[in-house]
C-alpha positions as CSV (number, residue, x, y, z in Angstrom):
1,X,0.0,0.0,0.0
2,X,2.8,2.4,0.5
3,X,4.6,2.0,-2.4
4,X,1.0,2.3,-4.1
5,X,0.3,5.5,-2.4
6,X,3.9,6.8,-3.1
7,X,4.0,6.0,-6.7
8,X,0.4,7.4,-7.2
9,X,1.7,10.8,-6.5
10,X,4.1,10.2,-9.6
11,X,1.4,10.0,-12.1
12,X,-1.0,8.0,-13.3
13,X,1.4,6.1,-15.7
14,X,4.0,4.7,-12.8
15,X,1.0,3.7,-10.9
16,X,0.2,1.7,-13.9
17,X,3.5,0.4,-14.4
18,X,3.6,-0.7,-10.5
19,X,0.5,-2.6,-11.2
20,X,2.0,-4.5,-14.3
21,X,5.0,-5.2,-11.8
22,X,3.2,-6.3,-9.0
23,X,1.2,-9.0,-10.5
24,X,4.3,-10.3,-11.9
25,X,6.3,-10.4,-8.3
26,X,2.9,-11.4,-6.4
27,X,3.0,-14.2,-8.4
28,X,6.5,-15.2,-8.3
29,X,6.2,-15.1,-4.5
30,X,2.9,-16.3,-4.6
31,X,3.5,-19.8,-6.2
32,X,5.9,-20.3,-3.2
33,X,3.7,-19.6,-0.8
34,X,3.6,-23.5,0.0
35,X,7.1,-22.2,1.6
36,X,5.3,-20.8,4.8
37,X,1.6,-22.8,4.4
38,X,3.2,-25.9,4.1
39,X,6.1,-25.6,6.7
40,X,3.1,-24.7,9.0
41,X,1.6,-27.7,8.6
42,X,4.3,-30.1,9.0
43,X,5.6,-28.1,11.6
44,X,2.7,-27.8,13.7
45,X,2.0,-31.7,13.5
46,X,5.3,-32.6,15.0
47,X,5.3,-29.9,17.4
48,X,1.6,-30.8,18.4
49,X,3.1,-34.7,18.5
50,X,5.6,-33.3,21.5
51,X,8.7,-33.3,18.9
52,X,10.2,-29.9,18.7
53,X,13.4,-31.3,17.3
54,X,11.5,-33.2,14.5
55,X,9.4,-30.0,13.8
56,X,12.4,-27.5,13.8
57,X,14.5,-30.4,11.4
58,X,11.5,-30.5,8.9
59,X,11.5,-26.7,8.9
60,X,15.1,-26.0,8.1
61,X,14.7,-28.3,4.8
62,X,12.2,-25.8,4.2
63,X,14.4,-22.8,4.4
64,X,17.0,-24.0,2.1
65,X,14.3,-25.5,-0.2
66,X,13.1,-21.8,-0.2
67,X,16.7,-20.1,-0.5
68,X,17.2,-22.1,-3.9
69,X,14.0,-21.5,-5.2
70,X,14.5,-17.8,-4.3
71,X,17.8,-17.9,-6.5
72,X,16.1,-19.4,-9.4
73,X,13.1,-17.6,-9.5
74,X,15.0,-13.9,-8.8
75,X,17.0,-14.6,-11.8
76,X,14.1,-15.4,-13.8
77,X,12.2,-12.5,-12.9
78,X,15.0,-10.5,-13.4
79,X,16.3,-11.7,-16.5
80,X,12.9,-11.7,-18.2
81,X,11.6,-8.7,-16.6
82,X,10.3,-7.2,-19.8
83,X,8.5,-10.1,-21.5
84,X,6.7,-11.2,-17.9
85,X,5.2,-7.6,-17.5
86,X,4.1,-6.8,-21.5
87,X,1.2,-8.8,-20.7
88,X,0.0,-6.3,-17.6
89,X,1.0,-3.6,-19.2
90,X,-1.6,-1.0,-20.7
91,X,0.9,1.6,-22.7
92,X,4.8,1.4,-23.5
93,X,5.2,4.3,-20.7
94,X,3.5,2.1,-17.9
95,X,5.8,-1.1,-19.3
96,X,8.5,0.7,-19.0
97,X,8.0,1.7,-15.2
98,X,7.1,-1.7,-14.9
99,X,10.5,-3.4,-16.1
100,X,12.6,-0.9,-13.9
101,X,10.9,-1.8,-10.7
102,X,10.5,-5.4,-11.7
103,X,14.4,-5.5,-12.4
104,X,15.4,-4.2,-8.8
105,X,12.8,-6.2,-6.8
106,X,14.1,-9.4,-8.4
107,X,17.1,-9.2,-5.8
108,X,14.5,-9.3,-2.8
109,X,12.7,-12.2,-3.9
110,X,15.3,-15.0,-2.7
111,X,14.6,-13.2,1.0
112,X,11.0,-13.2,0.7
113,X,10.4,-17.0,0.2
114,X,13.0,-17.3,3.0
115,X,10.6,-15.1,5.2
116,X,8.1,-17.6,3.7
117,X,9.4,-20.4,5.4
118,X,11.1,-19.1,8.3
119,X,8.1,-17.6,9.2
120,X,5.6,-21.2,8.4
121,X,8.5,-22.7,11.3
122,X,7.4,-20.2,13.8
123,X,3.5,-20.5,13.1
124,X,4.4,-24.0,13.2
125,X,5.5,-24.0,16.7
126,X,2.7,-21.3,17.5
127,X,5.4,-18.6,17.6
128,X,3.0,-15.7,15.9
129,X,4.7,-13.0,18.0
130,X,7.9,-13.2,16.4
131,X,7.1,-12.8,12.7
132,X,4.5,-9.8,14.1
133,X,7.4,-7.8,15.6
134,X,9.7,-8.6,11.8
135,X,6.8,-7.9,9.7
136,X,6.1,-4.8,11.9
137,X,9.9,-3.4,11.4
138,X,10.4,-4.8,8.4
139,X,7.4,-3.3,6.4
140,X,7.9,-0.2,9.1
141,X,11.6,0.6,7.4
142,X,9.6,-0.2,4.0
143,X,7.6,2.8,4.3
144,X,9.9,5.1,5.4
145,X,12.5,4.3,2.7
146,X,9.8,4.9,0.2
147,X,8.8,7.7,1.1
148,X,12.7,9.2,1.4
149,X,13.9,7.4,-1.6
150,X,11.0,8.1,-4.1
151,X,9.6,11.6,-3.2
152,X,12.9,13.1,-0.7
153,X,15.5,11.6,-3.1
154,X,13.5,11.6,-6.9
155,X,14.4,8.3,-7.3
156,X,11.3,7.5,-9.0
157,X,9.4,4.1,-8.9
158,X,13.1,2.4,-8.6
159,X,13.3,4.3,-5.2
160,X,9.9,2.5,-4.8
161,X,11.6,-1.2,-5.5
162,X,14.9,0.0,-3.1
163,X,12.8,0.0,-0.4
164,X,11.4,-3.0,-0.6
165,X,14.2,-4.6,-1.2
166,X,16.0,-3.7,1.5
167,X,13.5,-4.3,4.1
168,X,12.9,-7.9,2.4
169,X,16.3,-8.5,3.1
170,X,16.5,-7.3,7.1
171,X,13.3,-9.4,7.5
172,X,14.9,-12.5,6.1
173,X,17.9,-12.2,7.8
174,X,16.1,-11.1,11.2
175,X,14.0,-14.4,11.1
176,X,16.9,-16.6,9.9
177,X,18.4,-15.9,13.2
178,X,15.9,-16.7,15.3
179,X,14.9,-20.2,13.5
180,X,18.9,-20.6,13.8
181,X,19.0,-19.9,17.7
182,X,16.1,-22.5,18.3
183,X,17.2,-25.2,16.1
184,X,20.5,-25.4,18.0
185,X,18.9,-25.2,21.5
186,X,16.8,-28.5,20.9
187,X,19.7,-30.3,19.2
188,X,18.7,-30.3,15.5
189,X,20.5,-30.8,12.5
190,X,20.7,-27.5,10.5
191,X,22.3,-29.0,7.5
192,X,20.6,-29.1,4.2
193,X,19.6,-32.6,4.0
194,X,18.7,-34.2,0.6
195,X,15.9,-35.8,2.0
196,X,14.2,-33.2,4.2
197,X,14.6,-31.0,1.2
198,X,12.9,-33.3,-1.3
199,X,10.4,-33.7,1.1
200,X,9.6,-30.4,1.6
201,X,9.4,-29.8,-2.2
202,X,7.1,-32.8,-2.6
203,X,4.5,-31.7,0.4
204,X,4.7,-28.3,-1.1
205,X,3.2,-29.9,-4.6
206,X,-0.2,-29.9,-3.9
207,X,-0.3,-26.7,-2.5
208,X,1.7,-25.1,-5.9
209,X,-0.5,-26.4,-8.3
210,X,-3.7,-24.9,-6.0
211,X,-1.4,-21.6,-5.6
212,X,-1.0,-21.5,-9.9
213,X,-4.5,-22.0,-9.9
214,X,-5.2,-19.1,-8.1
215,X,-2.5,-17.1,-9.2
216,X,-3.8,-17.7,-13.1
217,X,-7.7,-16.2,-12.0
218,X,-6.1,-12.6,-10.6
219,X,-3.9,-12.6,-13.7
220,X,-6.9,-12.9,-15.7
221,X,-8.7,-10.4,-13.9
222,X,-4.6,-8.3,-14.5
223,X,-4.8,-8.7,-18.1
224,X,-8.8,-7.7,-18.9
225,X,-8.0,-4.6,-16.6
226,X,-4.8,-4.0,-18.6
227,X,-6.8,-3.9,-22.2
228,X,-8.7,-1.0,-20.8
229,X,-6.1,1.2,-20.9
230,X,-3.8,3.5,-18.4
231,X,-6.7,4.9,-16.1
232,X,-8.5,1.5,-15.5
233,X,-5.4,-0.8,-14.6
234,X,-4.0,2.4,-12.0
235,X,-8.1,2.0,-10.3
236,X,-7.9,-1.8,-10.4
237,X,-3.9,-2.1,-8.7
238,X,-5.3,0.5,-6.2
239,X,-8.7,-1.6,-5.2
240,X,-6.3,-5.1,-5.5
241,X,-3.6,-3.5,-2.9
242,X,-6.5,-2.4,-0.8
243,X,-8.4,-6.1,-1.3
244,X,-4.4,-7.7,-0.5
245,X,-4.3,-5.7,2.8
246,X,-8.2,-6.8,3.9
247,X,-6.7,-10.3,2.5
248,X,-4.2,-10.2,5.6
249,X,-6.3,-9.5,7.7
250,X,-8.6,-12.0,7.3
251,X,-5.4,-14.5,6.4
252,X,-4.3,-13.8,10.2
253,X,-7.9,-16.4,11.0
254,X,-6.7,-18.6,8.2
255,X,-3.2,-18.6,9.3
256,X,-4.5,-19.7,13.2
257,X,-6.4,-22.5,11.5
258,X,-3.0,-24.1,9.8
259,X,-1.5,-23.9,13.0
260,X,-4.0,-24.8,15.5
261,X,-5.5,-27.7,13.0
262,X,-2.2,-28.9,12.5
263,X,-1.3,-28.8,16.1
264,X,-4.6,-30.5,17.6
265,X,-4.5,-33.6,14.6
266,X,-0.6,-33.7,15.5
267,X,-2.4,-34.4,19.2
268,X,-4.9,-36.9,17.7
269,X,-7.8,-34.4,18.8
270,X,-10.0,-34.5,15.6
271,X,-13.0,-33.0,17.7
272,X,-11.2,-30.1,18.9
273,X,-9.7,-29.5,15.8
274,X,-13.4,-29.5,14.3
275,X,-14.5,-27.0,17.5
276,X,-11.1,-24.4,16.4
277,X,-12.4,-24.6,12.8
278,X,-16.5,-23.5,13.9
279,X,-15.2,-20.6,16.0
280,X,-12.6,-19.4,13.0
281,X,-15.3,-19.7,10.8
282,X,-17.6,-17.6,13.3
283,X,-14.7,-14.7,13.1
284,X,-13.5,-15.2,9.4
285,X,-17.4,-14.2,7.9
286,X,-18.1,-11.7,11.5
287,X,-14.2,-10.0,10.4
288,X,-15.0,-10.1,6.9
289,X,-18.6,-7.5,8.0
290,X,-16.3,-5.6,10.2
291,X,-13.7,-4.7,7.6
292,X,-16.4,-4.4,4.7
293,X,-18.4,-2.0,6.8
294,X,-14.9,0.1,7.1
295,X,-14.1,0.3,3.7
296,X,-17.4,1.0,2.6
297,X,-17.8,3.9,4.5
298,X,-14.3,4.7,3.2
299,X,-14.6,4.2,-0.1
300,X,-14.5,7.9,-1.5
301,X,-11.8,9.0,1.0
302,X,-9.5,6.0,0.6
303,X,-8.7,6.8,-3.2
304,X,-7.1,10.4,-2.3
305,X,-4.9,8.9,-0.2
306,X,-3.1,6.9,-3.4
307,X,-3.9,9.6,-6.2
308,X,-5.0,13.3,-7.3
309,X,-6.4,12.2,-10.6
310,X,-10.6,12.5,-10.6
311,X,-10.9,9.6,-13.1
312,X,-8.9,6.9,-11.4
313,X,-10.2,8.0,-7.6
314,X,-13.8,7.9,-9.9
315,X,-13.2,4.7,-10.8
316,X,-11.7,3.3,-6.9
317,X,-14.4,4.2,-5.8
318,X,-16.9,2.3,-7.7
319,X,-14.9,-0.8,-7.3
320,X,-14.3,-0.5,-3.5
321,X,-18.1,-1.1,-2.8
322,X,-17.6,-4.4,-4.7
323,X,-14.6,-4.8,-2.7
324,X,-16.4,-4.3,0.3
325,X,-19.5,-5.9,0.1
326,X,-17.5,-9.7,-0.7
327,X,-15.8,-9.4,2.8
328,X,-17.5,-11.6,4.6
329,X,-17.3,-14.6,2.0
330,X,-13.9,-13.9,2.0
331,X,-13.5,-14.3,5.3
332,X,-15.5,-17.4,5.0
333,X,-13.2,-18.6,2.1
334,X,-9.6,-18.0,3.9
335,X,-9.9,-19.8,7.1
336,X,-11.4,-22.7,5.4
337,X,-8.7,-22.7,3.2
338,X,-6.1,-22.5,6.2
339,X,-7.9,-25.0,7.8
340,X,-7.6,-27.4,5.3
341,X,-4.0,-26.7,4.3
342,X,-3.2,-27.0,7.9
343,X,-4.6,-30.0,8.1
344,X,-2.4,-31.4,5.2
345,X,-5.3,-31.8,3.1
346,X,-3.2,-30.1,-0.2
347,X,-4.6,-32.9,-2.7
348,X,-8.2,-31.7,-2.3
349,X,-6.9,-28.2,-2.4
350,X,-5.0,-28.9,-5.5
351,X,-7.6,-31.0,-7.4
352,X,-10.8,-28.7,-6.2
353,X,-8.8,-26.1,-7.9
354,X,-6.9,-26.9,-11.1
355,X,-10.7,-26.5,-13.6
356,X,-11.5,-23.1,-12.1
357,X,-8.7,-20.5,-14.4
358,X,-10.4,-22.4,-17.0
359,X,-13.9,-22.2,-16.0
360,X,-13.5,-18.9,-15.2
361,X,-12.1,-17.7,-18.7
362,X,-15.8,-16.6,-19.9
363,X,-16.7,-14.9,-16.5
364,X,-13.6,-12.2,-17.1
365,X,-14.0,-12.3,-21.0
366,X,-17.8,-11.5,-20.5
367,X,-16.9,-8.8,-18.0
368,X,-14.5,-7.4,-20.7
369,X,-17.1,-6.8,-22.7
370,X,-19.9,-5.9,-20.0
371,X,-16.9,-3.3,-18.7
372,X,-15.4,-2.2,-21.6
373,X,-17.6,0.3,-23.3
374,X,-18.4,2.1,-20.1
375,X,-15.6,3.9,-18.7
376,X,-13.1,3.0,-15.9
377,X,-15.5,3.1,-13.5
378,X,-17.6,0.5,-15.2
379,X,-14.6,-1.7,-16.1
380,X,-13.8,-2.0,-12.7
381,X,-16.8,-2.8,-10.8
382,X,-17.3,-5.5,-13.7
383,X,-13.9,-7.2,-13.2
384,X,-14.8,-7.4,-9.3
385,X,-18.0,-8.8,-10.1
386,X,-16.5,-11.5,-12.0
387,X,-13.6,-11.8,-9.3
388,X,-16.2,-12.4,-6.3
389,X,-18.6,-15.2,-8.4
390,X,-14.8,-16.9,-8.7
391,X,-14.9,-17.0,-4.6
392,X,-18.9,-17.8,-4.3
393,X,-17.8,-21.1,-6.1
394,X,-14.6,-21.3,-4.7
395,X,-16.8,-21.4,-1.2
396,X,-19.3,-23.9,-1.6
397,X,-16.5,-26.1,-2.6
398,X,-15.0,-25.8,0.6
399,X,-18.2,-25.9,2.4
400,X,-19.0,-29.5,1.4
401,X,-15.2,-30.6,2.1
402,X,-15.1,-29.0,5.5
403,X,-18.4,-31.2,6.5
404,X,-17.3,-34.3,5.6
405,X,-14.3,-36.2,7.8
406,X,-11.9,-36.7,5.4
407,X,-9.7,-33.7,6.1
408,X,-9.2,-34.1,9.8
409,X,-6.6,-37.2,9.5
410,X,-5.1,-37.1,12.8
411,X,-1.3,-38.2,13.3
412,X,2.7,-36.7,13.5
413,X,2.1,-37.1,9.6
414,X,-1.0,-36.9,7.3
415,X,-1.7,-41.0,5.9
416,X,-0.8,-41.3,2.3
417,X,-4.3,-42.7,1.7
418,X,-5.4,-39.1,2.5
């Protein structure tokens, strides 16, 4: 939101570029977000079976699963920064603000998969405090390096990626030490270990493939956005950074269901595991009314704070109310999800999830055309429309898999016949 709100007050074009940019690193850290929902899981079952050793040993193959990944896909993002972001791009201007931040941010990605899994370790072991006081310093320093950088120094939207950068990097390095310090007071091995390794990559699986899933729908919704032009793909990144930061809020209920599932089937208490996920649920839809209620009596003020153009703030305006009124099936939607993934239950995750990009082709295509003769404003409430029928399916699917049995496999480890 910062580096939306600091870049806004460049223009309309960087804002534009920044949103071409961020769907292309979202989704590079995105698909690797099995890094921190997975580690949960298997971190959480072994901690909840009384092995803190096992847990912390299982973790670590995480984090240097998550260091080479980071390598690989930093370099890829780098390298091929101006291909990935042509397709979320709306002018040659906006892809040109797009490559320069997308080239510098490519050095913070190998840090931010290794906050990923870092971070999964310590939900794991139902350490939330600790990633709260990083995230809070870390995204803290991210702000005020922005703000000096891009509109104190004139560095322009690569002041913007700087920022992040650098506060990716202190994050990763302040968590590091802290998995570090524990592993060695229990006794574990901290070496990479070829095995640990390969088997976090292959309980990660299911969980990428339902993360790509995902991932494809927003790009969708990216790329219909991006055909409308300059004005129309600046409203939608402002409405999708606002959505992202309601999206961690809610994700803080989904994140206590990986870890408390995971923990209480680790135990071999299915019931109370069942009991954790009715109360989440409870808060996930009662959060979701909370925070829709906020931003739809915010929804003409918020759009000043990210640009001075009428059109664009016209236009976030008009697609915050959508934004708003899908809260609370959000909610619903997210700690279902981290339910499930916390309970290892990435197969169904995965399977449920792999027809819906597909399926969900002639939802954005027909909001294209619904949106696209309109005006921005039109064009965006249309693509958030479409986005919000994707999570009304996406939730009755989960309704019927959370009320059935099959999920709550209790154990240290899931059963391979689950």
């Amino acid at each position: 939101m910062v580096d939306a709100a600091v870049v806004g007050r460049l223009g309309v074009v960087p804002l534009a570029g920044l949103g071409a940019a961020s769907s292309v690193l979202l989704t590079a850290a995105g698909i690797f977000v099995f890094l921190a929902y997975g580690t949960t899981s298997v971190v959480a079952r072994q901690y909840g079976a009384g092995s803190r050793r096992g847990a912390l040993e299982l973790g670590v193959g995480g984090v240097w699963l998550a260091g080479g990944l980071g390598v690989l896909a930093g370099l890829a993002v780098g390298v091929g920064a101006r291909p990935l972001a042509e397709g979320f791009s709306s002018s040659p201007a906006a892809l040109d603000r797009a490559v320069t931040y997308l080239r510098l941010s490519a050095i913070g990605l190998p840090a931010m998969l290794l906050v990923l899994a870092a971070t999964g370790i310590l939900r794991g072991l139902q350490d939330t405090r600790t990633p709260l006081v990083v995230a809070t310093a870390g995204f803290g320093a991210n702000a005020v390096l922005s703000v000096v950088l891009v509109l104190g120094l004139d560095t322009g939207i690569a002041g913007a990626a700087w920022g992040t950068v650098i506060a990716q990097w202190g994050m990763a390095l302040a968590l590091l030490v802290v998995v570090l310090r524990g592993g060695r007071a229990v006794g574990a091995s901290l070496r990479p270990h070829v095995g640990r390794v390969v088997g976090a990559a292959l309980d990660g699986l299911p969980l990428l493939v339902r993360t790509l899933a995902l991932r494809a729908v927003i790009l969708l919704t990216v790329a219909a956005a991006a055909s409308f032009g300059d004005v129309p793909l600046a409203s939608y990144q402002v409405t999708t950074t606002i959505w992202s930061l309601l999206v961690f809020a809610l994700d803080a209920l989904a994140i206590a269901g990986q870890a408390l599932t995971g923990a209480q089937l680790g135990s071999g208490d299915a019931k109370g595991a069942r009991a954790a996920t009715t109360l989440m649920v409870r808060w996930g839809v009662w959060g979701g009314v909370a925070l829709g209620a906020v931003v739809l009596a915010l929804h003409r003020v918020l759009p000043a704070l990210f640009t001075d153009d009428p059109a664009v703030r016209s236009a976030i305006a008009a697609g915050l109310v959508v934004v708003a009124l899908g809260q609370p099936l959000a909610g619903y939607v997210f700690v279902i999800d981290g339910v499930l993934i916390g309970a290892g239950d990435g197969r169904w995750l995965a399977w449920s999830m792999t027809p819906v990009p597909v399926a969900y082709l002639p939802v954005v295509l027909l909001a294209r055309a619904v949106g696209g003769d309109h005006g921005p404003e039109a064009a965006v409430v249309t693509l958030w429309v479409a986005f919000t029928v994707f999570m009304a399916v996406r939730g009755l699917f989960m309704a019927r898999r959370i009320r059935g049995d099959a999920w709550a496999v209790t154990g240290a480890q899931r059963s391979s016949r689950a």
